[in-house]
C-alpha positions in Angstrom: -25.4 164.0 68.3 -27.7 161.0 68.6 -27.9 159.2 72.0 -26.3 155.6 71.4 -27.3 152.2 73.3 -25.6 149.2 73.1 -27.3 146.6 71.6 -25.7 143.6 73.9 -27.3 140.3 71.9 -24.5 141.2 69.2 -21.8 143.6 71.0 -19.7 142.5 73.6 -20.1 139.3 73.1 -16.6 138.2 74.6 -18.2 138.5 77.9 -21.2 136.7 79.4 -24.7 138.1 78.9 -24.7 140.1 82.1 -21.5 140.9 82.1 -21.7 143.1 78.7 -23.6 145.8 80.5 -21.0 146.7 82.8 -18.7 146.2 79.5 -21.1 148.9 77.8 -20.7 151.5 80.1 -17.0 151.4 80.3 -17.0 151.4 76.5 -18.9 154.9 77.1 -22.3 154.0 75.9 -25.1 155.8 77.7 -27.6 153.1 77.4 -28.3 149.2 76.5 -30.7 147.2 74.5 -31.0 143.6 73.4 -33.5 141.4 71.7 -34.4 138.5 74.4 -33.0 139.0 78.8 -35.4 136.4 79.4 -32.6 133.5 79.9 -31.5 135.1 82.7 -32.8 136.1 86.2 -34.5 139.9 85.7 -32.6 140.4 89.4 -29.3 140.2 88.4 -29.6 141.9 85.7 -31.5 145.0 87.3 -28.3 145.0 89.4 -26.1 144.6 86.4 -27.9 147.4 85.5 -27.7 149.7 88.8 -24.1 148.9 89.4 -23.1 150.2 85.4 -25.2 153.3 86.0 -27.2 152.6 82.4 -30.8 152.0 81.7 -32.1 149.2 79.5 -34.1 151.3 77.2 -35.6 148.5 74.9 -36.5 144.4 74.3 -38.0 142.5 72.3 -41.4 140.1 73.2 -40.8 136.3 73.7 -40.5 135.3 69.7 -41.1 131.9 69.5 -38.2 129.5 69.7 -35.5 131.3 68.4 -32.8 128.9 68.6 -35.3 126.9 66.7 -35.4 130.0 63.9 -38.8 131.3 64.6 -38.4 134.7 64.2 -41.8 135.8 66.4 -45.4 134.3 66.8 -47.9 137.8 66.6 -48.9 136.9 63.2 -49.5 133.1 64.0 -53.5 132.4 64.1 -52.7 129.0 66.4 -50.2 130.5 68.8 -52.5 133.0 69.6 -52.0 132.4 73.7 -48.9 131.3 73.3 -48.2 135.1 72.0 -50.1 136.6 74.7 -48.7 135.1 77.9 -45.5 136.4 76.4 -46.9 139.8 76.4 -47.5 138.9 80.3 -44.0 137.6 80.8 -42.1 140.5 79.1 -44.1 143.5 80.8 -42.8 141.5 84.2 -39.2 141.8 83.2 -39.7 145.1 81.5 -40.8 146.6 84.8 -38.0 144.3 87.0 -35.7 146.2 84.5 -36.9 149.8 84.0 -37.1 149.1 80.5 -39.7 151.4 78.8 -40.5 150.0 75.7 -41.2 146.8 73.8 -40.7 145.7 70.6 -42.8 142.7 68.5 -41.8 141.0 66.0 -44.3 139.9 63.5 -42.7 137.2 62.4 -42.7 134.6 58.9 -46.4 133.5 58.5 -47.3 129.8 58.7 -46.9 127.7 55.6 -50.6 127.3 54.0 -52.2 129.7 56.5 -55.0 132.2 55.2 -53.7 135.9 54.5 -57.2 137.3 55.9 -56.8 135.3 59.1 -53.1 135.8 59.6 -53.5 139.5 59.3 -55.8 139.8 61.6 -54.4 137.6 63.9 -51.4 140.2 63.5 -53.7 143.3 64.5 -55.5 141.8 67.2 -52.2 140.5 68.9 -50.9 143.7 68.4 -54.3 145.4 70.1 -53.7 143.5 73.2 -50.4 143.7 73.6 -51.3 147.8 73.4 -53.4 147.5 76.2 -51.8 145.3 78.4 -48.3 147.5 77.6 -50.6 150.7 78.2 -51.9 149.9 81.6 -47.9 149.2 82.8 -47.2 152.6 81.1 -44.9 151.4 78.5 -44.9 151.4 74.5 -45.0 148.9 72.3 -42.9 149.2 69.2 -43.6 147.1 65.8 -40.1 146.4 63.5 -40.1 145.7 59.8 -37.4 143.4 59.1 -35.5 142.6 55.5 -36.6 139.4 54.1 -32.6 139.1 52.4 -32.3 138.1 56.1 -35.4 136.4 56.8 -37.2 135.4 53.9 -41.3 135.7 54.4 -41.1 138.0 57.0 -44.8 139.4 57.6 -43.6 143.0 57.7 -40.5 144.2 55.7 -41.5 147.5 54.6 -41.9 150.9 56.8 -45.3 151.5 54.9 -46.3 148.4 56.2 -45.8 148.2 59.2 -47.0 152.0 59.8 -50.3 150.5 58.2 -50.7 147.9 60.9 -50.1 150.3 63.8 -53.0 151.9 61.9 -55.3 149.7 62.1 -54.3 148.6 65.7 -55.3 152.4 66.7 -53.7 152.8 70.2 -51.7 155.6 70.9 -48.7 154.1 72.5 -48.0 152.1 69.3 -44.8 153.0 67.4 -42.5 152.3 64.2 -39.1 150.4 65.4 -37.0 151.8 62.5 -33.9 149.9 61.8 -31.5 151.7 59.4 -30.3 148.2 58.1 -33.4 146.9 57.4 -34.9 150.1 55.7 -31.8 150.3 53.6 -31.9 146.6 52.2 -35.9 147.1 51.7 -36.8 150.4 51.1 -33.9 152.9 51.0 -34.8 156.8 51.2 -33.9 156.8 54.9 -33.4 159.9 55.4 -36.9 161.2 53.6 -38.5 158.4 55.8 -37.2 159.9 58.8 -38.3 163.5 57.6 -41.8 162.4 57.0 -42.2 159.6 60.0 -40.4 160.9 62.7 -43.4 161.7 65.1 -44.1 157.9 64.4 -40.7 156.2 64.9 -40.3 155.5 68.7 -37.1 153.9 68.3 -33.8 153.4 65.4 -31.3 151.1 65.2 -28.6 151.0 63.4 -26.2 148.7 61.2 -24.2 149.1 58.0 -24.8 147.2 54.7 -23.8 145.0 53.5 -22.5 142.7 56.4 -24.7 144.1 59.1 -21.0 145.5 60.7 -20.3 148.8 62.1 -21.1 152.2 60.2 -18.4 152.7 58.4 -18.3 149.1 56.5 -20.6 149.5 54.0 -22.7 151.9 51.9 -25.0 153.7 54.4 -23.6 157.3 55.1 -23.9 157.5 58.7 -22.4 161.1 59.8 -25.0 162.4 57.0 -28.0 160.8 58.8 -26.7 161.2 62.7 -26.9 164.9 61.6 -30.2 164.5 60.3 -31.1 163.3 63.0 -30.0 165.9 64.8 -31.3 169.0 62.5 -35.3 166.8 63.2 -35.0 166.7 67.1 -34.4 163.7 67.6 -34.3 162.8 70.6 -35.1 159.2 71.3 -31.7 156.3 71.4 -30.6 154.5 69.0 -30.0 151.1 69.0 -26.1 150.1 67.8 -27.8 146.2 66.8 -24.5 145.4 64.6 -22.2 142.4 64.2 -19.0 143.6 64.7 -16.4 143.4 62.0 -13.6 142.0 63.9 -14.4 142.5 67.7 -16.6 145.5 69.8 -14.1 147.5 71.0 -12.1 147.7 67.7 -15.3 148.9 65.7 -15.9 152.0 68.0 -14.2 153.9 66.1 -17.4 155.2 64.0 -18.7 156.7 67.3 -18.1 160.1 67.6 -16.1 161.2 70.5 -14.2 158.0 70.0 
């Protein structure tokens, strides 16, 4: 069976942000994720972290101003330092935090900016991201997201993004795969794992439509866990779901539950 992490920017949310990792463990997840710790001190967290016994096993990279609704900066030809001192600033807390791996989001290109200019601004960010990630021994992780969600997004296909990490041509450079995401896009999830797995560094996971639990929607979860499972598989993934009603309630998808 898959290993599952908590994704705690959507789970748990009863609780205050640090809180939710202690929250995690005693709802018997093994690990914990979450898009953005960088609202709170790296310390108390890394002893959130040590007292629940759980690692954080993913971020994001700063993304803009979120609350603003950027939705990432790498493929922004004018925020091109902006992006990078971010790189900087998460490596910091991904070290403070044991956290192994870092995920970018491309983001929704500029209105009026050149497609040659913003793609490249895209691959070069992404190159030096690579190395800086590289020479702290972590990966870096590139996410296609649905543009139902968030319309324009740069990347929203698996080919896609997989043609980027191309082009950047490091070797610590992998495909985020969100099941959601793949699902509203692209479908053929489980013939994309098949074929990509080497590739895919790290899955998430939600049902559609509603972004809930598995269980609410159309994706047919104990089919692909066992996928999973038959492949080798052995990476976490992400549970990055709104929950129906409340956390606890949904956990009844999880096996063992």
């Amino acid at each position: 069976m898959p290993r599952f992490a908590a994704n705690l920017s959507l789970l748990f949310s009863e609780h205050d942000f640090p809180a939710r990792i202690g929250a995690a463990a005693r709802a018997g997840f093994a690990a914990v994720e979450c898009q953005f710790p960088y609202a709170w001190p790296a310390a108390q967290l890394a002893d959130a972290l040590h007292a629940a016994g759980v690692p954080m096993v993913l971020h994001n990279l700063p993304a803009g101003d979120w609350a603003a609704g950027e939705r990432g900066i790498a493929c922004h030809p004018d925020r091109v330092g902006e992006f990078r001192d971010g790189v900087g600033r998460a490596i910091d807390t991904a070290r403070a935090l044991g956290c192994p791996q870092l995920n970018c989001l491309a983001g929704v290109p500029p209105a009026g900016a050149d497609a040659a200019r913003v793609a490249t601004t895209l691959v070069d960010n992404l190159r030096f991201a690579a190395d800086a990630l590289a020479a702290a021994g972590l990966r870096l992780l590139v996410e296609p997201i649905n543009t139902f969600d968030i319309p324009g997004f740069y990347l929203s296909r698996s080919d896609q993004a997989l043609a980027i990490i191309d082009a950047v041509g490091a070797d610590n450079v992998f495909l985020q795969f969100d099941l959601y995401h793949a699902q509203r896009m692209e479908g053929e999830l489980a013939g994309t794992l098949s074929r990509q797995l080497p590739r895919i560094g790290h899955i998430q996971l939600a049902d559609t439509p509603g972004r809930h639990e598995p269980g609410t929607g159309e994706i047919n979860f104990p089919f692909l866990f066992a996928h999973l499972d038959a492949l080798g598989y052995a990476g976490w993934v992400g549970c990055e779901y709104v929950p129906a009603t409340t956390t606890e309630a949904g956990l009844g998808w999880r096996p063992g539950r």
